[in-house]
PyMOL commands that place a pseudoatom at each C-alpha (Angstrom):
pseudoatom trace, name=CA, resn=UNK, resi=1, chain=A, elem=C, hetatm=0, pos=[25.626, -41.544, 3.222]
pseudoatom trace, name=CA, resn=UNK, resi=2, chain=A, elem=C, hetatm=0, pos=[24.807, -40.181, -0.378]
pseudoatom trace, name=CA, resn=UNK, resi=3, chain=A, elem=C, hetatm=0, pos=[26.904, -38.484, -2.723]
pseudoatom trace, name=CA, resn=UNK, resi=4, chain=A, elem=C, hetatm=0, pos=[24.121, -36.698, -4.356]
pseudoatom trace, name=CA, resn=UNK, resi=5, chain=A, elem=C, hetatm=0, pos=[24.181, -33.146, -2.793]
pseudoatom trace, name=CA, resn=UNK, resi=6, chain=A, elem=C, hetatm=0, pos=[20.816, -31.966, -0.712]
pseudoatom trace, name=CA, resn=UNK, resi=7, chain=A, elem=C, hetatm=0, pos=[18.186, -30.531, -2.791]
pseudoatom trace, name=CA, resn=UNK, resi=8, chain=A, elem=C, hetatm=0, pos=[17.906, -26.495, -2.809]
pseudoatom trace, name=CA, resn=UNK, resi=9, chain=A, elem=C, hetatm=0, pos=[14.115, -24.326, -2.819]
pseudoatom trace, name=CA, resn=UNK, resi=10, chain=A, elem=C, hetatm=0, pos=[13.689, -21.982, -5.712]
pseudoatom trace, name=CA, resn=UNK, resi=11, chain=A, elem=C, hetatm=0, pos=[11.221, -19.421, -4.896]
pseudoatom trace, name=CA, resn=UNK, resi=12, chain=A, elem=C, hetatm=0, pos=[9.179, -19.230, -7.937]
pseudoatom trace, name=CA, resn=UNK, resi=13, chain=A, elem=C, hetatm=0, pos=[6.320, -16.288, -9.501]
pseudoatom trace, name=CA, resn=UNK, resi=14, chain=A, elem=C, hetatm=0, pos=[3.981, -17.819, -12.002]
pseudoatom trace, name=CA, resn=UNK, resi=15, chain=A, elem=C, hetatm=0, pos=[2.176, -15.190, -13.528]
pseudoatom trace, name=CA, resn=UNK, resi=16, chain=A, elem=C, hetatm=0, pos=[-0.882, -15.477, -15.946]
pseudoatom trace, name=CA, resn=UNK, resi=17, chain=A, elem=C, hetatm=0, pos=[0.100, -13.371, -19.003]
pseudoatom trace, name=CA, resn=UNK, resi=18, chain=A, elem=C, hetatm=0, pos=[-2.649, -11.040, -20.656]
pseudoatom trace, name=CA, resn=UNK, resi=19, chain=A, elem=C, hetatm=0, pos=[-5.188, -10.691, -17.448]
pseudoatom trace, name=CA, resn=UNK, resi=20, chain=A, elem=C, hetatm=0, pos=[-5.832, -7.344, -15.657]
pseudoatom trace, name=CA, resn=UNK, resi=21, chain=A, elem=C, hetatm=0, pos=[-5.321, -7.232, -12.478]
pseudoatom trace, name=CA, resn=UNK, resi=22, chain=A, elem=C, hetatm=0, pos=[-2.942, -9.595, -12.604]
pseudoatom trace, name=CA, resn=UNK, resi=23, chain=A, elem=C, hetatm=0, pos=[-3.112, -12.758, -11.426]
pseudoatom trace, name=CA, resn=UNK, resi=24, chain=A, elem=C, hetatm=0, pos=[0.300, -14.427, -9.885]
pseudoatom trace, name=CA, resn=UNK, resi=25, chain=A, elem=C, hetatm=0, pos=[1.528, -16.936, -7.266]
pseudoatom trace, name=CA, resn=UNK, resi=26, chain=A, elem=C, hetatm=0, pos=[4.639, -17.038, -5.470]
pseudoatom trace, name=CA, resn=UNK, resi=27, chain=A, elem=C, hetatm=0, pos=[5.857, -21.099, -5.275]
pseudoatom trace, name=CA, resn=UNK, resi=28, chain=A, elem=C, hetatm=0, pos=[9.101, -23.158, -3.586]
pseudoatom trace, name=CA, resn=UNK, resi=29, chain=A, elem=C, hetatm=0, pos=[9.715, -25.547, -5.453]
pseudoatom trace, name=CA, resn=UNK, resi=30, chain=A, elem=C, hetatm=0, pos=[12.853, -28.101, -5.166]
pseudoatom trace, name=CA, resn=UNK, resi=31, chain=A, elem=C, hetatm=0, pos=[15.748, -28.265, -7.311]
pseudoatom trace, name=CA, resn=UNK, resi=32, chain=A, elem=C, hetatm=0, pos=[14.817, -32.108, -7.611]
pseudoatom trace, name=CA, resn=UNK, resi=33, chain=A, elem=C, hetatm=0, pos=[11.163, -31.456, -9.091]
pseudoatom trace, name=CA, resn=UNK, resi=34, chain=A, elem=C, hetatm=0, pos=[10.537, -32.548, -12.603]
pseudoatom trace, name=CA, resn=UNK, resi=35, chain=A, elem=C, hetatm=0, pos=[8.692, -30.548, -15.269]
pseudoatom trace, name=CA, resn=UNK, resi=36, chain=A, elem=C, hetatm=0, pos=[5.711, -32.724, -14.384]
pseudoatom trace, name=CA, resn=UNK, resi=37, chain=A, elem=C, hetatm=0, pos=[6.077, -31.788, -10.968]
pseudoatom trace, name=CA, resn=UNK, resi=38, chain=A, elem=C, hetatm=0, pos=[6.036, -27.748, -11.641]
pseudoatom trace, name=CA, resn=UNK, resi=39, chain=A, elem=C, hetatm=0, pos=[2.923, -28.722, -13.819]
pseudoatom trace, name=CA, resn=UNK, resi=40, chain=A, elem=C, hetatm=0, pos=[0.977, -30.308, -10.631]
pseudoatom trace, name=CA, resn=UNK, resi=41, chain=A, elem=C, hetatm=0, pos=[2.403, -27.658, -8.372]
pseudoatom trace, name=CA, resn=UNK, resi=42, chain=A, elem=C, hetatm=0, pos=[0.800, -24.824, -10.510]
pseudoatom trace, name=CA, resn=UNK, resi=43, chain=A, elem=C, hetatm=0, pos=[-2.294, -26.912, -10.953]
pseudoatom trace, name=CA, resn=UNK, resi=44, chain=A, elem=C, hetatm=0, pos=[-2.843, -26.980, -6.937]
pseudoatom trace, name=CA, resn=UNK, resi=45, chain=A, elem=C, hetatm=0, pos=[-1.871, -23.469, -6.649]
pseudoatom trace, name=CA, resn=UNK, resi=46, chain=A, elem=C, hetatm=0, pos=[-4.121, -22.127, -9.179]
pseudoatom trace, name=CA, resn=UNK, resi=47, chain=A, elem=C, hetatm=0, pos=[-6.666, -23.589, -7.962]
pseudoatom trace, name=CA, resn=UNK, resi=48, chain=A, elem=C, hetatm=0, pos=[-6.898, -25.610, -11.610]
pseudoatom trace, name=CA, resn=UNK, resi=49, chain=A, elem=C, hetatm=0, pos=[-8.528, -28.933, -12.297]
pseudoatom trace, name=CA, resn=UNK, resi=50, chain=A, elem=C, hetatm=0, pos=[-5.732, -30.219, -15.304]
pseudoatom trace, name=CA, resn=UNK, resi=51, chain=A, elem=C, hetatm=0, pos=[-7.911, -28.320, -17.864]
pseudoatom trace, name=CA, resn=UNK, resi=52, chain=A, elem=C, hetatm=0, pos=[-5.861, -25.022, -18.351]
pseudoatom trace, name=CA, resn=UNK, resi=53, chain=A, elem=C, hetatm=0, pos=[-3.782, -24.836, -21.588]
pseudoatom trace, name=CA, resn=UNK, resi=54, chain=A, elem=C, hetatm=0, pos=[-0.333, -23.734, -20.359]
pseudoatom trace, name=CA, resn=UNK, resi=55, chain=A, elem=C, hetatm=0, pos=[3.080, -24.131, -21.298]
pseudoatom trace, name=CA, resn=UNK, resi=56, chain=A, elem=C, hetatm=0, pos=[7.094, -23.526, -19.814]
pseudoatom trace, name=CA, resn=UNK, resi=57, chain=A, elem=C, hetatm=0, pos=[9.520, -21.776, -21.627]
pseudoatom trace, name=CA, resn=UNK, resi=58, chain=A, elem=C, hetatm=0, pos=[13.157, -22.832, -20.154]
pseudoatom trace, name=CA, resn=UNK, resi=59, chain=A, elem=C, hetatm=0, pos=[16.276, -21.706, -21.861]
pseudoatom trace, name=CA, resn=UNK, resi=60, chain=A, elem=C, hetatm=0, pos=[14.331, -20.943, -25.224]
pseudoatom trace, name=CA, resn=UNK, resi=61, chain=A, elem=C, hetatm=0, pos=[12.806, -24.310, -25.178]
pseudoatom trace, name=CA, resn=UNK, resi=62, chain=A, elem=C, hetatm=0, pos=[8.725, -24.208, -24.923]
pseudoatom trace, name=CA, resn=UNK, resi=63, chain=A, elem=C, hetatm=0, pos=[7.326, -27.663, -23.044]
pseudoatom trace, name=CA, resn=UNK, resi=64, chain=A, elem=C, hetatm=0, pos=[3.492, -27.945, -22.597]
pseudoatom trace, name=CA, resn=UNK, resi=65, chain=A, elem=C, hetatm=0, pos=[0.273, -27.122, -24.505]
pseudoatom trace, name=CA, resn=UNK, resi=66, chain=A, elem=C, hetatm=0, pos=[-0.070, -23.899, -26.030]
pseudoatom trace, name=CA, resn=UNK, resi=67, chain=A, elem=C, hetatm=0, pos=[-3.253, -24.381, -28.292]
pseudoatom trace, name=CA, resn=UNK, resi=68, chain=A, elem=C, hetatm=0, pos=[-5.526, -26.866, -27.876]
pseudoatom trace, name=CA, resn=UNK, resi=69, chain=A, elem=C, hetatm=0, pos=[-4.705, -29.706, -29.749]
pseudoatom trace, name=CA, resn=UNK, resi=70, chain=A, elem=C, hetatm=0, pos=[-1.106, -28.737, -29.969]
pseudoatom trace, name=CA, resn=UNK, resi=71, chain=A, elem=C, hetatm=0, pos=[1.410, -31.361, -27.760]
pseudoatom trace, name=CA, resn=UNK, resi=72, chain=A, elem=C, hetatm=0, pos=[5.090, -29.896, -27.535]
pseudoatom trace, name=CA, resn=UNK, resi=73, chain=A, elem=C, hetatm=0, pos=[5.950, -32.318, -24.968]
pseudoatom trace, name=CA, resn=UNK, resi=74, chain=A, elem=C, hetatm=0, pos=[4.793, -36.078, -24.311]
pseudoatom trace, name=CA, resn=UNK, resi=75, chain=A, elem=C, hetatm=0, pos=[4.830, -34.793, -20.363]
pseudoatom trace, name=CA, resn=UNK, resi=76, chain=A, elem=C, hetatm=0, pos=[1.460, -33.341, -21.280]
pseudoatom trace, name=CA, resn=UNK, resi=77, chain=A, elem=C, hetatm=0, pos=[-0.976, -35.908, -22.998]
for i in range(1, 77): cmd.bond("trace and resi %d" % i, "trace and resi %d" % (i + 1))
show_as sticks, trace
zoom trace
């Protein structure tokens, strides 16, 4: 038996910021899932082939590619 404690599903809406209508999809994604994970997960729900700029903002911290050329996190290069 493991000690680690069962993964939970967060229910999750991405939403594209600055498009009209908007655009938004609803995801579960597990408690276990890496940033890299959420970044394939919105990749295959978009409907995106890796060449989207986009970028995470958790607890005031901003991972991901705003601009092009502009790295804020090794995850994304």
């Amino acid at each position: 038996m493991s000690d680690l404690p069962e993964p939970v599903v967060y229910q999750l809406k991405v939403v594209l910021q600055g498009i009209s209508p908007m655009i938004w999809r609803r995801l579960l994604v597990k408690s276990d899932s890496t940033i890299e994970d959420l970044h394939y997960t919105i990749q295959i729900a978009m409907g995106w082939e890796d060449i989207h700029l986009h970028y995470f903002t958790i607890h005031g911290q901003q991972y991901g590619v705003r601009k092009p050329g502009v790295c804020r996190d090794k995850t994304f290069r």
